[in-house]
PyMOL Python script that loads the backbone (N, CA, C, O; Angstrom):
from pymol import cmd

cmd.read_pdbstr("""\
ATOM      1  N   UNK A   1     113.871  91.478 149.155  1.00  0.00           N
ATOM      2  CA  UNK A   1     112.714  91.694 148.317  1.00  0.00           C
ATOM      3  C   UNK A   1     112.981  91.084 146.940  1.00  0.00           C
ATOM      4  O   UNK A   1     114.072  91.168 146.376  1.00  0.00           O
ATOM      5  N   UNK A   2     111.930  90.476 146.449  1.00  0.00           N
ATOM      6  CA  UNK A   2     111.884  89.555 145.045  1.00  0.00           C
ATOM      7  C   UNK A   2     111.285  90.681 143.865  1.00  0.00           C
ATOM      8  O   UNK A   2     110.312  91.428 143.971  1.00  0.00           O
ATOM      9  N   UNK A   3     112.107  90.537 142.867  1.00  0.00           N
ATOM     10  CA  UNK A   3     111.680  91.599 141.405  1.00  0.00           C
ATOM     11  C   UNK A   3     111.874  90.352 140.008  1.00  0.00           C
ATOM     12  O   UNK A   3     112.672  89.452 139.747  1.00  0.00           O
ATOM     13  N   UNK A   4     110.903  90.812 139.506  1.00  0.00           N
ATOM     14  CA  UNK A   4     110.906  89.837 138.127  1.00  0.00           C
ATOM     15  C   UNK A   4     111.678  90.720 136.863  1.00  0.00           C
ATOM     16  O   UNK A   4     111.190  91.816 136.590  1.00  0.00           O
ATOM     17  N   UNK A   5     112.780  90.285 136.155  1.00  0.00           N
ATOM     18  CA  UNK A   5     113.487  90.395 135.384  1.00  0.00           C
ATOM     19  C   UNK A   5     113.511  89.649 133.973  1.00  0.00           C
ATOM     20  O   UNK A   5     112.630  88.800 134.103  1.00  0.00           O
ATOM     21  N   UNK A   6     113.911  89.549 133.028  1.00  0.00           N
ATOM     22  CA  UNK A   6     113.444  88.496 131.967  1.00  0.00           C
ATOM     23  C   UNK A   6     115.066  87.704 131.619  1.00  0.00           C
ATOM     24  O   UNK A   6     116.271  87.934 131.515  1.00  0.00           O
ATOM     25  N   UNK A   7     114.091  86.699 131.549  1.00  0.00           N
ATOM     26  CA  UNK A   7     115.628  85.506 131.531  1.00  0.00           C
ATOM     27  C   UNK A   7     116.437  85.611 130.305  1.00  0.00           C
ATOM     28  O   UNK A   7     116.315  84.944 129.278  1.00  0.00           O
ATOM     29  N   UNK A   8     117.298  86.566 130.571  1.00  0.00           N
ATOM     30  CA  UNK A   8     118.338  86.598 129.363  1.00  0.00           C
ATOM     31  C   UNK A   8     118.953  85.024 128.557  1.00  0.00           C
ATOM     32  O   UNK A   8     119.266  84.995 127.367  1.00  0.00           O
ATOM     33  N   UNK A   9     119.020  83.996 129.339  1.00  0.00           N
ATOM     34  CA  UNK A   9     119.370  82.717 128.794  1.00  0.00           C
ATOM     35  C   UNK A   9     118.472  82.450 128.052  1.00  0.00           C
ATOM     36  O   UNK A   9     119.072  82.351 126.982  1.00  0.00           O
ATOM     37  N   UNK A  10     117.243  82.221 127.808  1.00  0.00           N
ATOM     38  CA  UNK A  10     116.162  82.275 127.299  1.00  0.00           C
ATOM     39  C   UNK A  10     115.660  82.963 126.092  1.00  0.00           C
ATOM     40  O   UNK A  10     115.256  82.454 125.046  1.00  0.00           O
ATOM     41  N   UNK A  11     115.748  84.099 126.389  1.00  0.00           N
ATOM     42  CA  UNK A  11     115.598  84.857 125.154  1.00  0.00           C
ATOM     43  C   UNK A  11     116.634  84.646 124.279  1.00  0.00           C
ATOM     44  O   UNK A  11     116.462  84.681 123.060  1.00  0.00           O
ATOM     45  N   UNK A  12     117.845  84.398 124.868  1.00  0.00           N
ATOM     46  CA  UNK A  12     118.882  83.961 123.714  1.00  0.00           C
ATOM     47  C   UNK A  12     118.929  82.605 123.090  1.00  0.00           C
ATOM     48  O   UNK A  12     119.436  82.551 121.969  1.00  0.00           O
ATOM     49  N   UNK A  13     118.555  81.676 123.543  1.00  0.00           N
ATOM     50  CA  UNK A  13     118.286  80.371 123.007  1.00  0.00           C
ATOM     51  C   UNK A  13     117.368  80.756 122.528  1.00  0.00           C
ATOM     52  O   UNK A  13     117.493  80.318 121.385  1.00  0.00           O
ATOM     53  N   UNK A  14     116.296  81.393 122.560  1.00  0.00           N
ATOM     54  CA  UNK A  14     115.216  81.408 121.860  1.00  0.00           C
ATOM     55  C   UNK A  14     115.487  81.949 120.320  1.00  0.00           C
ATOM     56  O   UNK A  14     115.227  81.301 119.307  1.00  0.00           O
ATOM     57  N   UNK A  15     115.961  83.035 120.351  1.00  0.00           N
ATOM     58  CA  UNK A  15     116.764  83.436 119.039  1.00  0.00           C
ATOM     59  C   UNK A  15     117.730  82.734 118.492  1.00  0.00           C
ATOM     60  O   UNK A  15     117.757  82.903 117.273  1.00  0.00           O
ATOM     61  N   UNK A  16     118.887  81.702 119.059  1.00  0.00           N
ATOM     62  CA  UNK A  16     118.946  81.006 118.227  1.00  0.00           C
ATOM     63  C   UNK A  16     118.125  79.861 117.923  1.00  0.00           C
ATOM     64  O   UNK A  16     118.560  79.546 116.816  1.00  0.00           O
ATOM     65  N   UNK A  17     117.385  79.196 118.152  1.00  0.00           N
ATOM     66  CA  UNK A  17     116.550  78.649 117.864  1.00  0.00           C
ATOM     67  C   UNK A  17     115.233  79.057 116.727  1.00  0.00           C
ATOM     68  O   UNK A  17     114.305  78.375 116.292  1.00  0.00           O
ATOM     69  N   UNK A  18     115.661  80.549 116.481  1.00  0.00           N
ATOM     70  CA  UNK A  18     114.542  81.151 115.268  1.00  0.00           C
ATOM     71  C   UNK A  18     116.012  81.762 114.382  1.00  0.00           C
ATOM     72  O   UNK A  18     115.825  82.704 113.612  1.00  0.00           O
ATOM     73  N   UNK A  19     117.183  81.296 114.502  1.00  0.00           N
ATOM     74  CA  UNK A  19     117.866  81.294 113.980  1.00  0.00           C
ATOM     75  C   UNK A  19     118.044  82.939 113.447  1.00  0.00           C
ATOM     76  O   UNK A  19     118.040  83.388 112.301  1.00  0.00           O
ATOM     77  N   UNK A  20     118.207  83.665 114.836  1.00  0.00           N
ATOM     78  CA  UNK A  20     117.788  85.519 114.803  1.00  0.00           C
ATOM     79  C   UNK A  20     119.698  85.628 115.416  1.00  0.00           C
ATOM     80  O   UNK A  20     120.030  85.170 116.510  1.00  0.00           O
ATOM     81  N   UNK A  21     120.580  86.227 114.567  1.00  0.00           N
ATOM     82  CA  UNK A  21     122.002  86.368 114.780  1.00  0.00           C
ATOM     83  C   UNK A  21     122.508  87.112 116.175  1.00  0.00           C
ATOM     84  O   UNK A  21     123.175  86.795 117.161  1.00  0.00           O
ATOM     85  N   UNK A  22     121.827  88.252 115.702  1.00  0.00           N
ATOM     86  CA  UNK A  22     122.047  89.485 116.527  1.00  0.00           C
ATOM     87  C   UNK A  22     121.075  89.947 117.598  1.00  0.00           C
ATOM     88  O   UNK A  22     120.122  89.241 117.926  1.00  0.00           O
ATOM     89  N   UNK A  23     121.254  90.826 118.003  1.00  0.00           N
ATOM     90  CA  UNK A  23     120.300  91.866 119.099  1.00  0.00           C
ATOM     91  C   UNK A  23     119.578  92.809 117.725  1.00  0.00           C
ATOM     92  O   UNK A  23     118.432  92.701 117.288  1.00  0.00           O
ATOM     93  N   UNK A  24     120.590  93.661 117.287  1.00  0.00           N
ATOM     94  CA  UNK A  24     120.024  94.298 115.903  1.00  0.00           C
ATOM     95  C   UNK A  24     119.259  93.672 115.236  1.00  0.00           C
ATOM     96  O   UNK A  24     118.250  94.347 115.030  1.00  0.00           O
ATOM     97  N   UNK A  25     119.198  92.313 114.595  1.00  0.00           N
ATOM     98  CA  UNK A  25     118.620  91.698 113.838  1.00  0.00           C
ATOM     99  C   UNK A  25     117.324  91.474 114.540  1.00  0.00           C
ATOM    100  O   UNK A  25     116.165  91.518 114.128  1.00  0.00           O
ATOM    101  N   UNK A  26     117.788  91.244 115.605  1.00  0.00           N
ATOM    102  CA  UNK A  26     115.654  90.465 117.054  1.00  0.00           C
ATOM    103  C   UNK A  26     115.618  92.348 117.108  1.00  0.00           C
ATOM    104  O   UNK A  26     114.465  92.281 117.532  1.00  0.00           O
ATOM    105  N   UNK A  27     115.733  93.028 117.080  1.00  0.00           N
ATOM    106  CA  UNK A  27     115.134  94.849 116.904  1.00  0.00           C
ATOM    107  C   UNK A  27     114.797  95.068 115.699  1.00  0.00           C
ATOM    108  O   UNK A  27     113.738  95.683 115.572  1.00  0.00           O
ATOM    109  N   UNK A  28     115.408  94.734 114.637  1.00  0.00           N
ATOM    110  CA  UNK A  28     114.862  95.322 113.161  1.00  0.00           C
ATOM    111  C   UNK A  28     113.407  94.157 113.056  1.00  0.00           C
ATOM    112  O   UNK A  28     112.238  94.534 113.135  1.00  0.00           O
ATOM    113  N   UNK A  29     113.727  93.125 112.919  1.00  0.00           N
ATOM    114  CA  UNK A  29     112.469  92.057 113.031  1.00  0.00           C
ATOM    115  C   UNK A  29     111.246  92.061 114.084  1.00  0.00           C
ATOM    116  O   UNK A  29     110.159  91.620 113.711  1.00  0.00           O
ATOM    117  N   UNK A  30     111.438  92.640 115.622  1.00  0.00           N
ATOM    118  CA  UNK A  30     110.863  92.168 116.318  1.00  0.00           C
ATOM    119  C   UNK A  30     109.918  94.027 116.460  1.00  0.00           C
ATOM    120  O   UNK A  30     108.711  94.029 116.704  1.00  0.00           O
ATOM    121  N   UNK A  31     110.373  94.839 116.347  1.00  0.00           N
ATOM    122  CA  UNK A  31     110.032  96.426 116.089  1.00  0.00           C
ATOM    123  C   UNK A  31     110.305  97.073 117.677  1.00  0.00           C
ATOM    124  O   UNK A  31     109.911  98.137 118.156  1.00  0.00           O
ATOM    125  N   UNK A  32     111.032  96.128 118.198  1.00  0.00           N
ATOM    126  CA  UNK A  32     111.431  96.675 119.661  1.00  0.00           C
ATOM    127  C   UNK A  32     112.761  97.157 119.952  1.00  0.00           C
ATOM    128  O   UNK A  32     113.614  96.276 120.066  1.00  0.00           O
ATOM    129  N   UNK A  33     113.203  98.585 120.125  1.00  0.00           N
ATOM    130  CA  UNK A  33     114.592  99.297 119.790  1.00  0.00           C
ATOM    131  C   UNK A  33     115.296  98.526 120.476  1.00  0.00           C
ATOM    132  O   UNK A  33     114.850  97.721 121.293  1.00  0.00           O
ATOM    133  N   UNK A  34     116.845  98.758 120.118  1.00  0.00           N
ATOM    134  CA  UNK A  34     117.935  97.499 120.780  1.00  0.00           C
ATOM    135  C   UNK A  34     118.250  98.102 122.347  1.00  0.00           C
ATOM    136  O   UNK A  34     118.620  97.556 123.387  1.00  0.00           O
ATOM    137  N   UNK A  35     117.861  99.731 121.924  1.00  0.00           N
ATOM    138  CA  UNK A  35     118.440  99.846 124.192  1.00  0.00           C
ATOM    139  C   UNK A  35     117.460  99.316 124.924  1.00  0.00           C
ATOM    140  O   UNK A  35     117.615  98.991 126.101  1.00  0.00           O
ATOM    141  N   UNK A  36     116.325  99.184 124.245  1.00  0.00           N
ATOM    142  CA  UNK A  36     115.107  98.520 125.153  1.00  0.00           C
ATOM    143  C   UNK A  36     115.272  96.894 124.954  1.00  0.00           C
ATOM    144  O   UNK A  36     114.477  96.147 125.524  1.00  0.00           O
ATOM    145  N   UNK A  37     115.889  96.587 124.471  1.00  0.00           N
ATOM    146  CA  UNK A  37     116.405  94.601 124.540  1.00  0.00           C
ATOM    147  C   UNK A  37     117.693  94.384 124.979  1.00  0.00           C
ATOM    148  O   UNK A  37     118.121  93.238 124.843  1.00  0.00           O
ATOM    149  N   UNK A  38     118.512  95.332 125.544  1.00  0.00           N
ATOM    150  CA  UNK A  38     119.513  95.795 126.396  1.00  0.00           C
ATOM    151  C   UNK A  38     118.917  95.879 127.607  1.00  0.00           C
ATOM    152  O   UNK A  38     119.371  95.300 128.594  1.00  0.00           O
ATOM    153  N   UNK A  39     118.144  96.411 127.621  1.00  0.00           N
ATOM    154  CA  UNK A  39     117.938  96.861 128.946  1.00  0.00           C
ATOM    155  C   UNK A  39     117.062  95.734 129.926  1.00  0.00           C
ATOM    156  O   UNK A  39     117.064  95.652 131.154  1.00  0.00           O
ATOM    157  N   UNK A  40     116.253  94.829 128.828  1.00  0.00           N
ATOM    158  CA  UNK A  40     115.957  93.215 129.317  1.00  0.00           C
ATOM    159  C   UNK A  40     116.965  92.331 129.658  1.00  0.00           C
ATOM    160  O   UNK A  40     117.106  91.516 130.570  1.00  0.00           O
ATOM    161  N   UNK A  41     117.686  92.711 128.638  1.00  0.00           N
ATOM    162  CA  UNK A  41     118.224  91.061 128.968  1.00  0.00           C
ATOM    163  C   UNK A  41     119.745  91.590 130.262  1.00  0.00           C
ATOM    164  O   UNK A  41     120.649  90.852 130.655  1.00  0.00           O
ATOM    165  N   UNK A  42     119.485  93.227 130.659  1.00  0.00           N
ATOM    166  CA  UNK A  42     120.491  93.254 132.182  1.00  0.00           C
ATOM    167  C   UNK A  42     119.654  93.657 133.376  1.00  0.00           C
ATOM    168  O   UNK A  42     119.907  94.183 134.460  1.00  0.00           O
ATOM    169  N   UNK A  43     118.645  93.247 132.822  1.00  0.00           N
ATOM    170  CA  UNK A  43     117.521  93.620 133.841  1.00  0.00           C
ATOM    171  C   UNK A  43     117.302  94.619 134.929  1.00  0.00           C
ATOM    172  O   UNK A  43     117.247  94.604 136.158  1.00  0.00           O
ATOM    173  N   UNK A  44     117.146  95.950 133.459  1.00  0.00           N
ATOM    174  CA  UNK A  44     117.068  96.897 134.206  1.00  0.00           C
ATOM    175  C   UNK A  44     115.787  97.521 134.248  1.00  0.00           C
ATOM    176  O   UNK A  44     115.434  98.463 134.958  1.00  0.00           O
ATOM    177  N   UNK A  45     115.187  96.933 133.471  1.00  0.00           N
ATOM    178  CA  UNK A  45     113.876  97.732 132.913  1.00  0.00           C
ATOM    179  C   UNK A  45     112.339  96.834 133.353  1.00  0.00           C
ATOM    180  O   UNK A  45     111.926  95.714 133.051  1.00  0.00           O
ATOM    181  N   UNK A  46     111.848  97.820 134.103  1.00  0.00           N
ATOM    182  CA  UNK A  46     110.654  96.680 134.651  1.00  0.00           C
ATOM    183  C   UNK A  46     109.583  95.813 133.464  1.00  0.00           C
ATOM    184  O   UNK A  46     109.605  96.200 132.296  1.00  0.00           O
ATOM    185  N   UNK A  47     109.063  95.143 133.696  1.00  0.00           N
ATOM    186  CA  UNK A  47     108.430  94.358 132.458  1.00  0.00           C
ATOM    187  C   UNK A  47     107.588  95.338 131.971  1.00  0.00           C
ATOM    188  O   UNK A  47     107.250  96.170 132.813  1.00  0.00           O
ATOM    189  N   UNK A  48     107.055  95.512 130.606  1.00  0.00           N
ATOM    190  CA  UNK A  48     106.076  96.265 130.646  1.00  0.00           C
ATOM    191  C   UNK A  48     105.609  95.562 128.859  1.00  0.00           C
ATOM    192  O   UNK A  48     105.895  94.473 128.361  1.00  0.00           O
ATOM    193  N   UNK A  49     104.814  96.727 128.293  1.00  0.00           N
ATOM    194  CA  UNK A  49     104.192  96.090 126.846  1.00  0.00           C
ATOM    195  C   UNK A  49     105.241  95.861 125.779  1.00  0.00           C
ATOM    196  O   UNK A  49     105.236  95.002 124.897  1.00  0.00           O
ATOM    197  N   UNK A  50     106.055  96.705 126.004  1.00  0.00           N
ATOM    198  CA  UNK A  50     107.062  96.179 125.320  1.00  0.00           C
ATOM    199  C   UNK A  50     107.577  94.860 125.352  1.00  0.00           C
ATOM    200  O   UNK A  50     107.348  94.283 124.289  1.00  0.00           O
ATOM    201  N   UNK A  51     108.149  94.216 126.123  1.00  0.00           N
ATOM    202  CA  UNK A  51     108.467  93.199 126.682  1.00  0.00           C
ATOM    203  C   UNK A  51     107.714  92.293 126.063  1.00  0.00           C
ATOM    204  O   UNK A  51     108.016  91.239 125.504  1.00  0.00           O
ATOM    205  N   UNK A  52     106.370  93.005 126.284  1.00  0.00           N
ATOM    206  CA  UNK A  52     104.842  91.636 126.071  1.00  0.00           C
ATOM    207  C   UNK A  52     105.377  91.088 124.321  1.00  0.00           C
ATOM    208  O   UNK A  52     105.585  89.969 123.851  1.00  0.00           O
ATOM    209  N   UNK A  53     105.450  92.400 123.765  1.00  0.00           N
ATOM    210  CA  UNK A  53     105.650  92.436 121.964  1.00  0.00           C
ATOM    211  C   UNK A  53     106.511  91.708 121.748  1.00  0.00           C
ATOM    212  O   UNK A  53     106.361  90.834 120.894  1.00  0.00           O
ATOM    213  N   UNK A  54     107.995  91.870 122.641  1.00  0.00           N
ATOM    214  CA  UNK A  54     109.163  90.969 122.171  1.00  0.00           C
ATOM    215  C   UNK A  54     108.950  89.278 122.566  1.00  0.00           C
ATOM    216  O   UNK A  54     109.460  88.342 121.951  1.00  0.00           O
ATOM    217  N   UNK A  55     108.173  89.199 123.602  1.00  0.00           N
ATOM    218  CA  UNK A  55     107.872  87.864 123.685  1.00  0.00           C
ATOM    219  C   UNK A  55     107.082  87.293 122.959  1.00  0.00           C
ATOM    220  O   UNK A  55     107.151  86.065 122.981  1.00  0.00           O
ATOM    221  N   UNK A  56     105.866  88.041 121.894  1.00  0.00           N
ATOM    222  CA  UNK A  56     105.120  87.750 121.184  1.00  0.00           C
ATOM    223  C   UNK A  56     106.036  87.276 119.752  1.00  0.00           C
ATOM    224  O   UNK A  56     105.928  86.202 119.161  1.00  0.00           O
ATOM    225  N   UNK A  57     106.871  88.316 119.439  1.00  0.00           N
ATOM    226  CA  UNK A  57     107.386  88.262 118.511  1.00  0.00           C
ATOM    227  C   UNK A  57     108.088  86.634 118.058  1.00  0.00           C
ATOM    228  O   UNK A  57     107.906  85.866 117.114  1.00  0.00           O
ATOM    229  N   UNK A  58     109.175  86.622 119.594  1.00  0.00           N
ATOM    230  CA  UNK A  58     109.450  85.341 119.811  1.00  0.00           C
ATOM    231  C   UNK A  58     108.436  84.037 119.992  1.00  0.00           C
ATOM    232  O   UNK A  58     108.983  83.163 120.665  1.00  0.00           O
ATOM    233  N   UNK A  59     107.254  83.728 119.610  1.00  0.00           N
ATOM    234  CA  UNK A  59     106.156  83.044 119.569  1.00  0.00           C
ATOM    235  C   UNK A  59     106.673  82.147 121.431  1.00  0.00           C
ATOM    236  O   UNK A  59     106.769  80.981 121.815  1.00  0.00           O
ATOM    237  N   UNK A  60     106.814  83.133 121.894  1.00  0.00           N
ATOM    238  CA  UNK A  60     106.890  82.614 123.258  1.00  0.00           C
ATOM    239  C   UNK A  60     105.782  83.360 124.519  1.00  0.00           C
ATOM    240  O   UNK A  60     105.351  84.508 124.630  1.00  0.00           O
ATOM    241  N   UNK A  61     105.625  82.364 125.185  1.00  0.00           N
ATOM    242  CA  UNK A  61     104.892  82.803 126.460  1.00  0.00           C
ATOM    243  C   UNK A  61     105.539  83.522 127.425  1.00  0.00           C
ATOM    244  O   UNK A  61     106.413  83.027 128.137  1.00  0.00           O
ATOM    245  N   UNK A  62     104.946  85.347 127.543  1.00  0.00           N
ATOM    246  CA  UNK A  62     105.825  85.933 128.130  1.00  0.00           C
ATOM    247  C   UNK A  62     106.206  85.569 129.715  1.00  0.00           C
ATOM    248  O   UNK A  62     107.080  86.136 130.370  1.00  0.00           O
ATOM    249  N   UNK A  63     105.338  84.483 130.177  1.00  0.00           N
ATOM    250  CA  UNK A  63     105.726  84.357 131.622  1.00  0.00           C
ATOM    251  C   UNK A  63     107.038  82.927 131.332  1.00  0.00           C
ATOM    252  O   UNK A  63     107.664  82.269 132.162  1.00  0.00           O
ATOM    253  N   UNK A  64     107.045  82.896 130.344  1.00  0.00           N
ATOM    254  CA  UNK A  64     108.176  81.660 130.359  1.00  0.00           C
ATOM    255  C   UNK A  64     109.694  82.687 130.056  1.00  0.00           C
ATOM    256  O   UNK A  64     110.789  82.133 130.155  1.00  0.00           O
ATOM    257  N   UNK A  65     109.627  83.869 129.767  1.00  0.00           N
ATOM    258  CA  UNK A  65     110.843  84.689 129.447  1.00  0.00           C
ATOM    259  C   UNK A  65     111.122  85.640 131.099  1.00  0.00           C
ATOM    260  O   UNK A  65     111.932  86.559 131.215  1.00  0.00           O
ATOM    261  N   UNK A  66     110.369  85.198 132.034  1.00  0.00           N
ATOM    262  CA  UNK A  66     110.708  85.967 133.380  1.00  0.00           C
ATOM    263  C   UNK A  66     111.073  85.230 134.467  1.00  0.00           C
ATOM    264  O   UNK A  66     110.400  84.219 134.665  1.00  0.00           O
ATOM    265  N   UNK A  67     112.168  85.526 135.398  1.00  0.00           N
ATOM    266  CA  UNK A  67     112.658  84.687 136.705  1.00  0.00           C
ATOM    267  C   UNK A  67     112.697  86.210 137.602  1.00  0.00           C
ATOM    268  O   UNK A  67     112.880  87.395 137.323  1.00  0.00           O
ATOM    269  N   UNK A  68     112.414  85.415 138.808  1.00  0.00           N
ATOM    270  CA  UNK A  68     112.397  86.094 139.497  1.00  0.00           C
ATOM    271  C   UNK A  68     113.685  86.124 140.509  1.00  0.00           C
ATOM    272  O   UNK A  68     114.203  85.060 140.851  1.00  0.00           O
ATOM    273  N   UNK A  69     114.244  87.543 141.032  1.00  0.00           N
ATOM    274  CA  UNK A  69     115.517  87.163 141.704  1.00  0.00           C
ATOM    275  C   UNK A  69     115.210  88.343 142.509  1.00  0.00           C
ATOM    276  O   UNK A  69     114.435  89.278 142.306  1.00  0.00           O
ATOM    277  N   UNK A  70     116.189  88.012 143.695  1.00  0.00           N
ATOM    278  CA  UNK A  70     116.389  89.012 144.806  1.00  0.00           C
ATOM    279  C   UNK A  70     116.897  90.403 144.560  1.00  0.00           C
ATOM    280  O   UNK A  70     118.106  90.542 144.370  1.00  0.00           O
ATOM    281  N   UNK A  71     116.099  91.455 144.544  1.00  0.00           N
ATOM    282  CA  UNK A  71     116.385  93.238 144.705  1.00  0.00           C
ATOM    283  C   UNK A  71     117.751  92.698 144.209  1.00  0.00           C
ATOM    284  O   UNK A  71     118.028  92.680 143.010  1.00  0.00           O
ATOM    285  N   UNK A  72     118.450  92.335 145.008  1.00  0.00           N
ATOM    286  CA  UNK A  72     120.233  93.338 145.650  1.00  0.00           C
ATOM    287  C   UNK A  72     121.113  92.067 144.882  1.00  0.00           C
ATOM    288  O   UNK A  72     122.160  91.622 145.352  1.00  0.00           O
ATOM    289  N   UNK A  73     120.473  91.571 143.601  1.00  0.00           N
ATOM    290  CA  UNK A  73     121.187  90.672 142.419  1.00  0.00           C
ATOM    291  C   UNK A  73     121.535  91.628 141.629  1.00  0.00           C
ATOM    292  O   UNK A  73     122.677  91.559 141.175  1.00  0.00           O
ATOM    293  N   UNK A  74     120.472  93.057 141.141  1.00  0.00           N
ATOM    294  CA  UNK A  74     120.322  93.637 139.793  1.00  0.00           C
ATOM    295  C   UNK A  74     120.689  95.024 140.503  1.00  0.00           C
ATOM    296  O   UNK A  74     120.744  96.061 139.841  1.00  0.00           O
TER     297      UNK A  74
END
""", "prot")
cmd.dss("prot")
cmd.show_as("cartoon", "prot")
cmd.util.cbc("prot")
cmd.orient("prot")
């Protein structure tokens, strides 16, 4: 079975690329707590509005921050 997760490679190039240091730093800036950007980028946490915000934040398209991988990866 296939589950969508958010591409941790991605979101991290993406921050450096907005030149964002930390996880703390993309949470104090982005208003999305750090266990909930933990919990994206080990893909534990199903997508939801949150997610939507942090991809907004990142002036990115949230379907460009998701891959999809097999159940029994995560």
């Amino acid at each position: 079975m296939k589950k969508y997760i958010a591409d941790e490679k991605k979101i991290r190039k993406t921050m450096i690329d907005k030149n964002i240091k930390t996880i703390n730093e993309l949470s104090r800036l982005s208003g999305v707590s750090k266990p909930k950007i933990y919990e994206f980028l080990n893909g534990k946490t199903p997508l939801q509005t949150t997610f939507v915000r942090l991809a907004e934040f990142l002036e990115i398209d949230p379907n460009e921050l998701i891959v999809e991988v097999e159940e029994d990866e995560y």
